[in-house]
C-alpha positions in Angstrom: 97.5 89.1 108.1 97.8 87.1 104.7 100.9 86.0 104.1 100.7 83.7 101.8 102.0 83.9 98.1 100.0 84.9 96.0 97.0 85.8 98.0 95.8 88.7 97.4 93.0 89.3 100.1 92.9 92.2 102.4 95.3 92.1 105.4 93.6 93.9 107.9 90.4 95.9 107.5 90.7 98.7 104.7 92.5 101.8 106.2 92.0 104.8 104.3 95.0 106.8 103.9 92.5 110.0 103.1 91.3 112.0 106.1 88.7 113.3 103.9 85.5 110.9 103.2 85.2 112.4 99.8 88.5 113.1 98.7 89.8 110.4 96.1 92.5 107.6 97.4 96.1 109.1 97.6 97.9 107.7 94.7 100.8 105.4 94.8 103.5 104.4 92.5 106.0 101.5 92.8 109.9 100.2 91.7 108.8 97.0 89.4 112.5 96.3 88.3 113.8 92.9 88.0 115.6 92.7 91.8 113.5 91.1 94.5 113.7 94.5 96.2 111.6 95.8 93.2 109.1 93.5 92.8 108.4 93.7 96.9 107.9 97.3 96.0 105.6 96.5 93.0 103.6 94.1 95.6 102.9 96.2 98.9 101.8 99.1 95.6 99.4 96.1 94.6 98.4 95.0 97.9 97.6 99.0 98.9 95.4 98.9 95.5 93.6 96.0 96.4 92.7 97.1 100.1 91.6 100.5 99.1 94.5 102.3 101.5 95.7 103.9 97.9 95.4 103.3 94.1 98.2 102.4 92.3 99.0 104.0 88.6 102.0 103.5 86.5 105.3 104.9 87.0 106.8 103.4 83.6 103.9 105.5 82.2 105.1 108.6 84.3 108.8 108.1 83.0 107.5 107.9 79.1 105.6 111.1 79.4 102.3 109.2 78.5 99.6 112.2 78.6 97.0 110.2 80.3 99.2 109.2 83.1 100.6 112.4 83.0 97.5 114.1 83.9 96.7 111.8 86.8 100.5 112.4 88.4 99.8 116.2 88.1 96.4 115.8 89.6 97.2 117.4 93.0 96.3 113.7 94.5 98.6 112.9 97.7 101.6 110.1 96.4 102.9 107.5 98.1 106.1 106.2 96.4 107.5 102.9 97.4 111.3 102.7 96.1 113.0 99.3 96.4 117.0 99.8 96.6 119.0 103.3 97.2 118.8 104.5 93.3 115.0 105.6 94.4 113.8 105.1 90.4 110.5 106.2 91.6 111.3 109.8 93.6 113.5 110.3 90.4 110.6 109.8 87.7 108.6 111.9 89.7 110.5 115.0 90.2 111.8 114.4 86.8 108.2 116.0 86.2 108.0 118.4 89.3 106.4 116.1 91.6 107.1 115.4 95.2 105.7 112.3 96.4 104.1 113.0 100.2 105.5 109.8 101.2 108.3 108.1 100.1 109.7 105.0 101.4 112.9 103.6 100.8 112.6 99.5 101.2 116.2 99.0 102.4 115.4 101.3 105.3 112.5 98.0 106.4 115.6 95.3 106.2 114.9 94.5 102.5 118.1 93.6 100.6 117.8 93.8 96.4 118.9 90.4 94.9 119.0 89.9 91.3 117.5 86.5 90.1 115.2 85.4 93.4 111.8 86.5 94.1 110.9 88.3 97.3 110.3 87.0 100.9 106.8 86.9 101.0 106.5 87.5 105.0 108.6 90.1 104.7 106.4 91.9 102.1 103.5 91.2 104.6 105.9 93.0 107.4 106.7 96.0 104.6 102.7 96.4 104.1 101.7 96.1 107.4 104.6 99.0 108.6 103.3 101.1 105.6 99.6 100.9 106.3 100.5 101.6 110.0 102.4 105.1 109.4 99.5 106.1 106.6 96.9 105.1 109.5 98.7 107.4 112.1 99.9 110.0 110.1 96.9 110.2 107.3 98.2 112.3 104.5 96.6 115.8 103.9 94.5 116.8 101.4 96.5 118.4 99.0 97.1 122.0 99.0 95.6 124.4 96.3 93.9 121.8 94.9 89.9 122.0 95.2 88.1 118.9 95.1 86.1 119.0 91.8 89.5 119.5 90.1 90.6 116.4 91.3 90.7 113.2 89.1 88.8 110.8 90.2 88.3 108.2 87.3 90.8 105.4 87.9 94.9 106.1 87.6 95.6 102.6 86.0 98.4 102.3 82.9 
């Protein structure tokens, strides 16, 4: 596994998080406050971008009622949300708007404290990733439910 800063490589060999070869990637929105918490959650979203495991979209976008980004949020897509203290930001954006993510983490629950002014541990991101990638590769999150396929959006989430 890659832990080093700024590396931005896959860790393992791409899981993904789909059971279904032609379903789009689950979607997956992140904490990017100023805390290291935050940006640990912003980086493990980044990290399951950039191994194909999810693709990350914009949660500040989500909160401003952006219409684009709206539209992707509401698109039936499986969500991962990755919340970096106890005042889960994320889960509250998103059922702000109706939508319940069908995984949320909570980063305090891996060990990971929220410090204003300091960065985040890189190993322990690597550890946060690597315990996230293994619960999507053993519990791979369902297609969603009354959504078909053709309805789903597939052209990328990004804000």
């Amino acid at each position: 596994m890659n832990t080093e800063p700024g590396d931005l490589r896959p860790p393992n060999p791409p899981a993904r998080a789909s059971t279904h070869a032609n379903a789009p990637l689950p979607l997956v929105y992140s904490c990017s406050g100023c805390s290291s918490a935050a940006q640990l959650a912003n980086h493990v979203a980044l990290r399951l971008d950039r191994c194909g495991a999810a693709e990350m979209s914009c949660i500040a976008g989500v909160g401003g009622d952006v219409p684009h980004l709206m539209k992707t949020a509401r698109s039936g897509r499986p969500i991962i949300a990755l919340d970096g203290c106890p005042l889960v930001c994320v889960k509250s954006t998103l059922a702000r708007h109706g939508i319940d993510p069908a995984r949320h983490y909570q980063l305090q629950q891996y060990g990971v404290k929220k410090r204003a002014h300091e960065d985040f541990d890189p190993a322990q991101a690597a550890l946060v990733l690597e315990r996230v990638l293994d619960d999507l590769h053993y519990e791979p999150l369902a297609k969603p439910l009354n959504t078909p396929v053709h309805q789903q959006r597939t052209e990328p989430a990004h804000g």
